[in-house]
MMTF fields as JSON, N, C-alpha, C and O atoms, coordinates in Angstrom:
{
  "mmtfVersion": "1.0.0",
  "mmtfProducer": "UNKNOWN",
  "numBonds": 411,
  "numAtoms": 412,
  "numGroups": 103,
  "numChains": 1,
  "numModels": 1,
  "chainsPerModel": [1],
  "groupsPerChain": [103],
  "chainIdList": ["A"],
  "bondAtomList": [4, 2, 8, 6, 12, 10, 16, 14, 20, 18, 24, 22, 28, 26, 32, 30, 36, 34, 40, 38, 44, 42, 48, 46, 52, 50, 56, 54, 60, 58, 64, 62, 68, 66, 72, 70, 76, 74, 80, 78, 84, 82, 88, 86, 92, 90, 96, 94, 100, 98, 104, 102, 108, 106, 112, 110, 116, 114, 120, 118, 124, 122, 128, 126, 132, 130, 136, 134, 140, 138, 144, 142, 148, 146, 152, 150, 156, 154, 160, 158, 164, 162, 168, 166, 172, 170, 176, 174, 180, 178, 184, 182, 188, 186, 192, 190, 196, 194, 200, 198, 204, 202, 208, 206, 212, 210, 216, 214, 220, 218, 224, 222, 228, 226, 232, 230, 236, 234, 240, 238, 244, 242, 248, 246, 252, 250, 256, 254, 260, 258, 264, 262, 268, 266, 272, 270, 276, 274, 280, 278, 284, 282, 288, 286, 292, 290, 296, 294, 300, 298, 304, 302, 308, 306, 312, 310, 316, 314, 320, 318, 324, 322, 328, 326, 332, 330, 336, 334, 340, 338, 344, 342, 348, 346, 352, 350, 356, 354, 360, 358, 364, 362, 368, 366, 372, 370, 376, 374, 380, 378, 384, 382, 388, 386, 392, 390, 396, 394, 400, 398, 404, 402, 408, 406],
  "bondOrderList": [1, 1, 1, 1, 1, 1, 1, 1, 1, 1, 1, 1, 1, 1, 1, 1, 1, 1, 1, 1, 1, 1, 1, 1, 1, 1, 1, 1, 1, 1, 1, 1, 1, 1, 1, 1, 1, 1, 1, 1, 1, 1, 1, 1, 1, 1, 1, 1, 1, 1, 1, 1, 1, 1, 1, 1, 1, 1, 1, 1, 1, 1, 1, 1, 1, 1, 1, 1, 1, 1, 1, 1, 1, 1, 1, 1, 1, 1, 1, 1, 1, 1, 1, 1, 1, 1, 1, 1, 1, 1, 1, 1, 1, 1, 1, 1, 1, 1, 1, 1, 1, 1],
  "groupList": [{"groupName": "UNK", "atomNameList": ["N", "CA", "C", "O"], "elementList": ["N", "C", "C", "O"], "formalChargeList": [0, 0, 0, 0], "bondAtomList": [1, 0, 2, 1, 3, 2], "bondOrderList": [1, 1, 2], "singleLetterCode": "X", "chemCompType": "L-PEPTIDE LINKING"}],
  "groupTypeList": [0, 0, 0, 0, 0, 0, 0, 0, 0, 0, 0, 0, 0, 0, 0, 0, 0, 0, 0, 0, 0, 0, 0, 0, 0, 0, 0, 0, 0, 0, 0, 0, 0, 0, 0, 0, 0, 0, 0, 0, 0, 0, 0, 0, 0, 0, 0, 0, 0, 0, 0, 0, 0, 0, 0, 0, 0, 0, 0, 0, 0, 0, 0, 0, 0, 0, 0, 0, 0, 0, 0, 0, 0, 0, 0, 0, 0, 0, 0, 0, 0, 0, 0, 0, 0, 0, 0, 0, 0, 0, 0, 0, 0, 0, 0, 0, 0, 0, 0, 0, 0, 0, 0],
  "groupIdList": [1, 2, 3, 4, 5, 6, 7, 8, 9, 10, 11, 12, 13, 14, 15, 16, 17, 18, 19, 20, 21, 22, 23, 24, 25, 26, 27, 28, 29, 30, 31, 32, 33, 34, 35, 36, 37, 38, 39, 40, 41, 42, 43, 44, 45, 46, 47, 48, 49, 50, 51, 52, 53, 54, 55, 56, 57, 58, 59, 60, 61, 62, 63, 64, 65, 66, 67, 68, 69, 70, 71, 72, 73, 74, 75, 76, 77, 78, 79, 80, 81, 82, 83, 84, 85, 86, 87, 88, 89, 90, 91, 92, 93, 94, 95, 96, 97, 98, 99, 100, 101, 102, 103],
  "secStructList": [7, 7, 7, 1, 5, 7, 7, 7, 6, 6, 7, 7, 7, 7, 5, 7, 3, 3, 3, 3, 1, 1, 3, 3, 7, 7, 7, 1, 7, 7, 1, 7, 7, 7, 3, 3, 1, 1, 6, 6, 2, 2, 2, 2, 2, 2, 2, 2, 1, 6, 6, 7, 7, 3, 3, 3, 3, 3, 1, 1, 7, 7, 1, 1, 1, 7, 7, 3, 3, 3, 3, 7, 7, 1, 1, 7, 6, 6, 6, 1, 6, 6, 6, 7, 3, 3, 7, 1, 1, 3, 3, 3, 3, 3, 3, 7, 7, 7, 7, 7, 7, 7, 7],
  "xCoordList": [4.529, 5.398, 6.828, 7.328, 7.266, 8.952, 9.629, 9.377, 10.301, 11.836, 12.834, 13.133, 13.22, 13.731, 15.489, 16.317, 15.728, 17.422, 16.939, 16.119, 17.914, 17.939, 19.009, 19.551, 19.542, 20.54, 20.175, 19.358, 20.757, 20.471, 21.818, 22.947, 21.487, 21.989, 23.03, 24.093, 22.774, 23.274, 24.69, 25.334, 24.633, 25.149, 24.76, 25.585, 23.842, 22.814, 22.28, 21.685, 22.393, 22.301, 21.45, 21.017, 21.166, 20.32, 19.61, 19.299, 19.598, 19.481, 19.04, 19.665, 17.622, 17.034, 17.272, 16.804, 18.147, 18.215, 18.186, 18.913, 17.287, 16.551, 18.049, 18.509, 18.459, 19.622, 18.702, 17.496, 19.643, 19.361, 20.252, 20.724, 20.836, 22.14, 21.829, 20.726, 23.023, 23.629, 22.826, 22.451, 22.762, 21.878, 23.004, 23.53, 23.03, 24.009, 22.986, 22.35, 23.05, 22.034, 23.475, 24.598, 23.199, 24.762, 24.086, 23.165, 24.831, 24.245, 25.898, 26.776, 26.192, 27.624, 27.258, 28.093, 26.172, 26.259, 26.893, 26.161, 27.943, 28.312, 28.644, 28.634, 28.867, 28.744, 30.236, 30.669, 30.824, 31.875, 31.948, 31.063, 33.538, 33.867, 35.288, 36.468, 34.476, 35.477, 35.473, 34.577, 37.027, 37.235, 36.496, 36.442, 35.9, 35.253, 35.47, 35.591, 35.462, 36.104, 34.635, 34.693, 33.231, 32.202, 31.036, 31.11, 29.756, 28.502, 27.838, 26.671, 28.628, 27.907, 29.035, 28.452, 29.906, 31.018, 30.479, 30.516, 29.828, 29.44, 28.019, 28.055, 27.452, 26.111, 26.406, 26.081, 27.112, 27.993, 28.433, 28.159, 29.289, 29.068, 27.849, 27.87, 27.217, 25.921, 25.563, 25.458, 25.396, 24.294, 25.255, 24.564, 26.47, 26.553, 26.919, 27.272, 26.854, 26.531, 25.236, 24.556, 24.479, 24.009, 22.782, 21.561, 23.485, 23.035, 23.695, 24.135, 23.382, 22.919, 21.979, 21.581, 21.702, 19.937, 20.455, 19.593, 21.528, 21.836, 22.924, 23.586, 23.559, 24.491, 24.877, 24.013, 25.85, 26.536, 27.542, 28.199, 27.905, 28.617, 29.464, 28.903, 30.718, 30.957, 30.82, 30.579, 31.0, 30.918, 32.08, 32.239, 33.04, 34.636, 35.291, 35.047, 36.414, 37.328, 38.107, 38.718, 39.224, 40.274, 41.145, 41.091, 41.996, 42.609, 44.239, 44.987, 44.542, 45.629, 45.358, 46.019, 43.988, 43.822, 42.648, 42.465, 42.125, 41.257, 40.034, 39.288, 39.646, 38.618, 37.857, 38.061, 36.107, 35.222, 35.197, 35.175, 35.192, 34.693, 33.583, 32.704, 33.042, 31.751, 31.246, 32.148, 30.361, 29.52, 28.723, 28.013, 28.402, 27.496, 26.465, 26.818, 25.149, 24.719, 23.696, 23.223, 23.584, 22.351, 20.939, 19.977, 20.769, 19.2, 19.56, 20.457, 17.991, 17.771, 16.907, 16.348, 17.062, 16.31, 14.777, 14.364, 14.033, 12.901, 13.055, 12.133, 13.564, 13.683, 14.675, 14.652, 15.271, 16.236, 16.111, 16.98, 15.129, 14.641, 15.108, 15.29, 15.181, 16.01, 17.464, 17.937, 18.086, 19.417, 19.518, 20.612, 18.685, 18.786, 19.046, 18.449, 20.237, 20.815, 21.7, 22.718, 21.203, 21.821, 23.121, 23.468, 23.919, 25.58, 26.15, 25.298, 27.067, 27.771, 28.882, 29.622, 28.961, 30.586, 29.161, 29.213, 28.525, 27.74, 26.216, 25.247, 26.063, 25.375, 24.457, 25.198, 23.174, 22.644, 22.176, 22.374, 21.783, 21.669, 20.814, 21.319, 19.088, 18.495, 17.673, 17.372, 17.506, 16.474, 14.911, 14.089, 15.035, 14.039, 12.378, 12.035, 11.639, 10.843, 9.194, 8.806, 8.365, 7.259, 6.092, 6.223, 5.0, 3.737, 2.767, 2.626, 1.895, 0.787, -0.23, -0.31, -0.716, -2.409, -3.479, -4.277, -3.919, -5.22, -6.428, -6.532, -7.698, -8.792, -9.352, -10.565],
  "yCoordList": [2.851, 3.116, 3.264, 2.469, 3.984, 4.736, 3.814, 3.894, 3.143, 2.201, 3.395, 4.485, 2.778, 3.908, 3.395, 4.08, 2.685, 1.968, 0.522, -0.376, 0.847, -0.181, -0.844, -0.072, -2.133, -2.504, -3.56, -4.453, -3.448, -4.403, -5.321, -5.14, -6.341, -6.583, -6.001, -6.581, -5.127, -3.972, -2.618, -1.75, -3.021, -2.255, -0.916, -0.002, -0.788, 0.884, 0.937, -0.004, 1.926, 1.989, 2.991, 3.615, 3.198, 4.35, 4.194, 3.231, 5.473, 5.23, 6.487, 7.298, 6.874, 7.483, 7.256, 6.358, 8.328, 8.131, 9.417, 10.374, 9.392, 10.448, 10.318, 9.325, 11.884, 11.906, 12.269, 12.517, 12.23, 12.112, 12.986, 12.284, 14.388, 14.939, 14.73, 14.896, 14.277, 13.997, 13.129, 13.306, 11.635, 10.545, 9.45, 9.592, 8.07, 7.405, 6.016, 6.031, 5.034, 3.399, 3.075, 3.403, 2.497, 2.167, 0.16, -0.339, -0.34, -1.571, -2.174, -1.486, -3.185, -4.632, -4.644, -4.032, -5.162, -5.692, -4.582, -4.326, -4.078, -3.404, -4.113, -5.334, -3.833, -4.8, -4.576, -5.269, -3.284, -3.223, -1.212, -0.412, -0.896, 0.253, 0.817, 0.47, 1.849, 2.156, 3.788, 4.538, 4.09, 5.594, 5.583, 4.685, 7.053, 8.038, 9.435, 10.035, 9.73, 11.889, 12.366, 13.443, 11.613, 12.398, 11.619, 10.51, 12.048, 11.071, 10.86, 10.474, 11.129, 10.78, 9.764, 8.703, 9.583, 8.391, 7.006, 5.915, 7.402, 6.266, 6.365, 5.374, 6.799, 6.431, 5.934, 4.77, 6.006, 4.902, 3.572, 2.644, 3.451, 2.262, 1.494, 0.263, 1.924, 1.636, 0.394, -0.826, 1.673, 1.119, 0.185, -0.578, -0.202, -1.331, -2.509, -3.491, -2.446, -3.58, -3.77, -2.963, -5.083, -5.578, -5.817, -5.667, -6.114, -5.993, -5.059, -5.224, -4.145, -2.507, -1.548, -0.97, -1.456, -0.228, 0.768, 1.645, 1.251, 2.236, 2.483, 1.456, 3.672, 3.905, 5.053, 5.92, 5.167, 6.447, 6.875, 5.906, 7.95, 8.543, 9.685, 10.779, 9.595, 10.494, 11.847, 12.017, 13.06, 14.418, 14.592, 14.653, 14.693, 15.184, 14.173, 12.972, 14.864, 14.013, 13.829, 14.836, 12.464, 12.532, 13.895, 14.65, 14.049, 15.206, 14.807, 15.706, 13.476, 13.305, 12.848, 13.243, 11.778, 11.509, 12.536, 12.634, 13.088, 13.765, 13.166, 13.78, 11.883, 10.995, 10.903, 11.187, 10.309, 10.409, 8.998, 8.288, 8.313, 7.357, 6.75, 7.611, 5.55, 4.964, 4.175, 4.023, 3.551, 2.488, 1.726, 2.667, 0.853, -0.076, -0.376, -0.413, -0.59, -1.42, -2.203, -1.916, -3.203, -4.346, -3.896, -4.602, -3.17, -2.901, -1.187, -0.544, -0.873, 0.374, 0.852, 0.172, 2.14, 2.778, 2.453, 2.496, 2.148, 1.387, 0.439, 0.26, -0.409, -2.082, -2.154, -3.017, -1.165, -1.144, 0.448, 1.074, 0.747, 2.346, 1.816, 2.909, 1.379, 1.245, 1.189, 1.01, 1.279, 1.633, 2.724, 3.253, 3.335, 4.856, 5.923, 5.961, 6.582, 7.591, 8.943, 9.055, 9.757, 11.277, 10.684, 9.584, 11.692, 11.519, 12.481, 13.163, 13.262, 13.961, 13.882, 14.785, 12.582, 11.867, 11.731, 12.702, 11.164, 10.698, 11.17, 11.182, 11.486, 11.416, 10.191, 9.509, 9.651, 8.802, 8.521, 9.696, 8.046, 7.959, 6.192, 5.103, 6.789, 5.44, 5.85, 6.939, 4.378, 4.725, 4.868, 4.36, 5.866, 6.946, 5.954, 5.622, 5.643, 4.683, 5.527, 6.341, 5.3, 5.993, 5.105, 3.907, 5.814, 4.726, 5.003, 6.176, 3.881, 4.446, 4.05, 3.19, 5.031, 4.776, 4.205, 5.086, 3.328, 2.482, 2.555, 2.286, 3.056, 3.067, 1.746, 1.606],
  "zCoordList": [14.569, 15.699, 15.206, 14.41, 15.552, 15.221, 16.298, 17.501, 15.871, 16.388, 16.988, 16.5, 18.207, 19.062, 19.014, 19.615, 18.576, 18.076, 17.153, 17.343, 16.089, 15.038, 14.313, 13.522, 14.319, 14.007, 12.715, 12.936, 11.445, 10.841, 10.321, 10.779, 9.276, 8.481, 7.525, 7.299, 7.111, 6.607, 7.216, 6.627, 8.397, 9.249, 9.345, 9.38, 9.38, 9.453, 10.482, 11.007, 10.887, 12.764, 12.866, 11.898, 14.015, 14.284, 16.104, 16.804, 16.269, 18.528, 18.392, 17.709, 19.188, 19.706, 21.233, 21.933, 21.607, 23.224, 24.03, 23.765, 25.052, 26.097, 27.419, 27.984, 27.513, 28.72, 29.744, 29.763, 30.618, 31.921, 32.632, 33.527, 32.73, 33.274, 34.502, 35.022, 35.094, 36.411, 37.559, 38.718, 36.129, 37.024, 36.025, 34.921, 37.317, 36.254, 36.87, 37.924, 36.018, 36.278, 37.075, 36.692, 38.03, 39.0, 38.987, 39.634, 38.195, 37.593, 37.699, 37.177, 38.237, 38.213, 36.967, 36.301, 36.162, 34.999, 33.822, 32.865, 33.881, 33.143, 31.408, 31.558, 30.179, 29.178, 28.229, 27.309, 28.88, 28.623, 28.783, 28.48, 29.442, 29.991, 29.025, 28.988, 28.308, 27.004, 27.194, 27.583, 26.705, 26.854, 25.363, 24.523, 25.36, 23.851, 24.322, 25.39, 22.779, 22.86, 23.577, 24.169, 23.578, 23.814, 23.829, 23.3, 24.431, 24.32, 23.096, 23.031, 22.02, 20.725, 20.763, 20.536, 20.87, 20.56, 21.112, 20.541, 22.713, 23.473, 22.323, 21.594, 22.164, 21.721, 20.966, 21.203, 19.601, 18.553, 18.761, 17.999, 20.055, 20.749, 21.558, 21.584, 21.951, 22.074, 21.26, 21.381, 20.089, 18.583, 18.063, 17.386, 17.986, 17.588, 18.117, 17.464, 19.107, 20.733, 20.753, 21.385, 19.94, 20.011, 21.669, 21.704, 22.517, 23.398, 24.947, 26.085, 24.031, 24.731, 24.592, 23.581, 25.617, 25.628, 26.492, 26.428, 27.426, 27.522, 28.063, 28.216, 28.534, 28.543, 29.634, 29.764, 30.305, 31.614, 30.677, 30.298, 30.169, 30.311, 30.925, 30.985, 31.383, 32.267, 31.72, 30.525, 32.752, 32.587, 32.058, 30.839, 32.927, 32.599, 32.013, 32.128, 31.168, 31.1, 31.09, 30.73, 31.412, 31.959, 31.786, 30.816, 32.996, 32.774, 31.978, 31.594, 31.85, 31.153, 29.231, 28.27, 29.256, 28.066, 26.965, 25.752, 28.066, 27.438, 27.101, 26.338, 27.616, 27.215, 27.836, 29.016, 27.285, 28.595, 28.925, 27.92, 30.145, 30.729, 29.993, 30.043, 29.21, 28.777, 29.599, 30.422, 29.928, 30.685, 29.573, 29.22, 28.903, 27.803, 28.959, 30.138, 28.536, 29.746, 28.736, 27.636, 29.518, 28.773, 29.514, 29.211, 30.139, 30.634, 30.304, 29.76, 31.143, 31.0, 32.469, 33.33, 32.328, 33.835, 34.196, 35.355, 33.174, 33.47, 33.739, 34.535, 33.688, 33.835, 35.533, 36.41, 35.459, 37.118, 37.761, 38.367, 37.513, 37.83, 39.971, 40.509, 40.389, 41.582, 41.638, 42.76, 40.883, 40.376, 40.053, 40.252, 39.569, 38.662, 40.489, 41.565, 39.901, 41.036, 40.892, 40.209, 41.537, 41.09, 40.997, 41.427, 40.278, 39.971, 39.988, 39.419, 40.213, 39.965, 39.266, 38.875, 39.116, 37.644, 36.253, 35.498, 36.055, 35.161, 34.471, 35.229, 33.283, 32.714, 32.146, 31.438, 32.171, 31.607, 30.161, 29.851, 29.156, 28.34, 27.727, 27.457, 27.723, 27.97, 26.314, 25.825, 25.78, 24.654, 25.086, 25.847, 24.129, 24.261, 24.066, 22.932, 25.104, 25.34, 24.95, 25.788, 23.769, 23.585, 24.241, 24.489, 24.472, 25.056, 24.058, 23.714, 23.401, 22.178, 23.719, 24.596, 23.391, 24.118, 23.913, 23.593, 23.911, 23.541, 24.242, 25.438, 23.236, 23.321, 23.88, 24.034]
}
């Protein structure tokens, strides 16, 4: 089975994460709300936040800093799939969850 985000010892990272355009997890438990140039920046933050599995990032960005809005989140859309909601500010960004099938 292929590890879908990995953090070690080492500081070697790595995030397999499935978007979601124009759905955002609308979750209080936010884990921390950081400007980035782009959704690879938030996905960077992500992966080395420990406890984060996914992430909103906004569409636009600011029209003065030029930055996108981040969201960290400690869950994911399976786990609060009743949270999960169209957006028109936000993009989602959940790790990418495989199922093995058993005989």
């Amino acid at each position: 089975m292929v590890k879908q985000i990995e953090r070690d010892e080492y500081d070697l990272q790595y995030g397999n994460f499935e978007e979601f355009f124009h759905h955002v997890l609308n979750i209080s438990q936010v884990l921390a709300t950081i400007d980035v140039k782009d959704n690879v920046d938030c996905a960077f933050e992500c992966i080395t936040n420990t406890a984060c599995f996914s992430f909103n990032s906004a569409i636009l960005a600011d029209i003065n800093s030029g930055l996108h809005v981040c969201h960290l989140l400690a869950t994911d859309k399976y786990n609060r799939s009743s949270s999960f909601l169209p957006s028109q500010e936000f993009h989602h960004y959940t790790v990418t969850v495989s199922f093995k099938r058993r005989l």
